[in-house]
N, C-alpha and C positions, 0 to 999 in steps of 0.2 A: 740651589743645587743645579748644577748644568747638564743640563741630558747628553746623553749617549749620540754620537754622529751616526745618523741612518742614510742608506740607500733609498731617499725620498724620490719619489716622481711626481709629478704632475700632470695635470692635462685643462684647457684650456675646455668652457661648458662647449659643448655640441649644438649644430645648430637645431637638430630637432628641439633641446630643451628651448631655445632662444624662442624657437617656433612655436613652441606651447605655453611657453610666457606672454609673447605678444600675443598670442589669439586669446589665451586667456583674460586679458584685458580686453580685446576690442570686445569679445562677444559679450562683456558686461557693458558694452556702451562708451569708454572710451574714445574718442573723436581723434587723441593724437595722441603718439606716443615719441620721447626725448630718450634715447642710451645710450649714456657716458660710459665708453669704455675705458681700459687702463692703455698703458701706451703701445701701437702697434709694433715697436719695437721690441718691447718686452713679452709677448705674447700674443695668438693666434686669434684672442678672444673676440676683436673688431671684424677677423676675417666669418666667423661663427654667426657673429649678429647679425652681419650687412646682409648674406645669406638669404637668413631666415627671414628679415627685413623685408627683402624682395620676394620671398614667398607669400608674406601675410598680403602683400600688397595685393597679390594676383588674387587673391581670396577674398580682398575688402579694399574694395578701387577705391573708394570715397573716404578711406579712413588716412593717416598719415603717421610713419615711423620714420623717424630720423637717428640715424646712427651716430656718435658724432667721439670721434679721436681724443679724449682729456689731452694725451700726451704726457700724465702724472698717472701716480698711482698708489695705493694707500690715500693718507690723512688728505692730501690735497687733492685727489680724484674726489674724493667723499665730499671737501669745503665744494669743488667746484659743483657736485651735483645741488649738494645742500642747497646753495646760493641759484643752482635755476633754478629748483623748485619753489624757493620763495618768490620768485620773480616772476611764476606761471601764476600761484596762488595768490598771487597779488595787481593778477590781469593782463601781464606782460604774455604778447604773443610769441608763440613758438620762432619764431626768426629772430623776434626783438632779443629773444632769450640767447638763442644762435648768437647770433651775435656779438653778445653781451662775453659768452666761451670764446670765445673768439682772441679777445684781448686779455680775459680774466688769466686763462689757462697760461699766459705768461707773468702773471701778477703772483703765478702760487710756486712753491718750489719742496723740495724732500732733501735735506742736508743729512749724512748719514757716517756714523765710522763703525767699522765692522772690527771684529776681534780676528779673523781672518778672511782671504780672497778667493779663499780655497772653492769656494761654495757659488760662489758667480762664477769665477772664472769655466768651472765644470759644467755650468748651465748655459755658456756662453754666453751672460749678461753681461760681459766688460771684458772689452778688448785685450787681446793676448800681450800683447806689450805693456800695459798697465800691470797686469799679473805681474809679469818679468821683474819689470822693475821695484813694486815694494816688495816682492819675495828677495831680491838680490839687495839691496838698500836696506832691509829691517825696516819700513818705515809704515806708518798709520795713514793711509791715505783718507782724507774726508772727500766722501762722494756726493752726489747730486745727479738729479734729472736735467740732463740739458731741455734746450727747446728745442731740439731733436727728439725727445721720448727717448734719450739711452744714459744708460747709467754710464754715467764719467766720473774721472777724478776732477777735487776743486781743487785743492788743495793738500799738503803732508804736516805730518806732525811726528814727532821722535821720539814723543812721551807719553804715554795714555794720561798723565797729568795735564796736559794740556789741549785734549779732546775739549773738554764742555766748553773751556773760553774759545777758542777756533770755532766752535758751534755756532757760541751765540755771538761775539763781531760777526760770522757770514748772517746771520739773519739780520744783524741790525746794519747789516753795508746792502744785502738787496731788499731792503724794504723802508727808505728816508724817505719822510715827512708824508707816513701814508696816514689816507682816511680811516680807516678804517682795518685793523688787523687780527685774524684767528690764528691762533698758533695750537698745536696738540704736540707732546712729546710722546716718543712710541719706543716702544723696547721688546726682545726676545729675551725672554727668561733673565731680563736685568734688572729688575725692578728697584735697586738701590742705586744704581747710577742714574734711572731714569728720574728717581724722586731729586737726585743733587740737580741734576739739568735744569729739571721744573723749575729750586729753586733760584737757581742763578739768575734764570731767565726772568723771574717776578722780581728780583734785585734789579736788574739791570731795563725792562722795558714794561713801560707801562703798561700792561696789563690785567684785568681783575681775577682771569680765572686761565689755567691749562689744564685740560684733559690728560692723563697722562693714560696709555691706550696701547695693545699688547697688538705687536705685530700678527697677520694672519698668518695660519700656518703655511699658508704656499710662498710670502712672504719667506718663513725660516726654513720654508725645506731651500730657499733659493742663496740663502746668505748663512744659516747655521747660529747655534747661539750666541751671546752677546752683544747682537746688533744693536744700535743705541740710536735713535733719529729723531726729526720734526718733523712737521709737517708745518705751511703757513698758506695762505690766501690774503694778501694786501688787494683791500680795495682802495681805487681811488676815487670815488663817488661817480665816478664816470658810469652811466646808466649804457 
């Protein structure tokens, strides 16, 4: 069942909460703190953090917060954090880890087709001429996170039949001969197209397991129902 279009807003957390998350940590003894935020392009959130960031500092000179841009957002914000934090808990220092986002955050990507544009375009996550154009053309446009942080078109399609395979060629054209690869499939309120994706995708890439993982709701207040995506992080063993 497809919900009702609402008058959604959102708002990006405040820095006072940022403020009281980091000190809630340091005053437990935390020595250094890592936040990955979603891409500055798509929201205020990075401007909130750095903030509050610079406030704990003045509060606790000896301790260390580092803000740091994904440039993704969803499933592959998530792989990217996932993947420092195994890298902190596995003795890798806070720079090495740095670092390590540095290169990753172009390893990971968000492939996407919406059921309408209506719902970025109004938030202005995607440029007015992109609107124009599939509203005037009829046409499906598959999206993605540039290495910009902004949502773009990759690519069109003129069939919703041929959404999933346009999906899965773009994941297996940006991510040849990787080490190592996470993929999650994500959906609003489509949980039958998400289950076909899934499987296509275990046909066609080796694989053992996908997550299949419901977009947030600030996600669908920003795109409306139907939305249909992935998420992936190719590693290439590169430490």
């Amino acid at each position: 069942m497809r919900i009702e279009r609402l008058n959604v807003k959102t708002a990006a957390p405040s820095v006072g909460q940022y403020y009281q998350c980091f000190k809630t940590l340091l005053d437990q003894g935390v020595p250094e703190i890592l936040c990955l935020t979603l891409s500055a392009k798509l929201s205020s959130d990075i401007v909130s953090a750095t903030d509050a960031a610079e406030m704990v500092r003045e509060d606790y000179p000896d301790r260390r917060v580092v803000v740091y841009d994904t440039l993704r957002a969803a499933v592959p914000q998530g792989l990217l954090a996932v993947g420092a934090a195994r890298r902190l808990a596995a003795g890798k220092s806070l720079d090495e880890v740095v670092t390590w986002l540095k290169g990753a955050r172009f390893q990971s990507g968000l492939i996407a087709a919406l059921d309408s544009l209506d719902y970025l375009a109004q938030g202005g996550r995607i440029g007015k001429a992109a609107y124009l154009v599939g509203g005037a053309l009829q046409i499906i446009p598959i999206l993605k996170i540039n290495d910009e942080g902004v949502v773009a078109p990759a690519t069109i399609v003129r069939k919703k039949t041929s959404i999933l395979p346009t999906m899965v060629s773009m994941l297996q054209k940006q991510t040849p001969g990787f080490h190592d690869l996470q993929v999650a499939v994500m959906h609003a309120d489509d949980l039958e197209r998400a289950e076909a994706l899934k499987s296509l995708l275990l046909q066609t890439i080796p694989l053992t397991d996908i997550p299949i993982l419901e977009f947030t709701p600030v996600m669908g207040a920003h795109t409306g129902p139907g939305l249909l995506g992935l998420g992936f992080l190719r590693d290439d063993g590169v430490e």
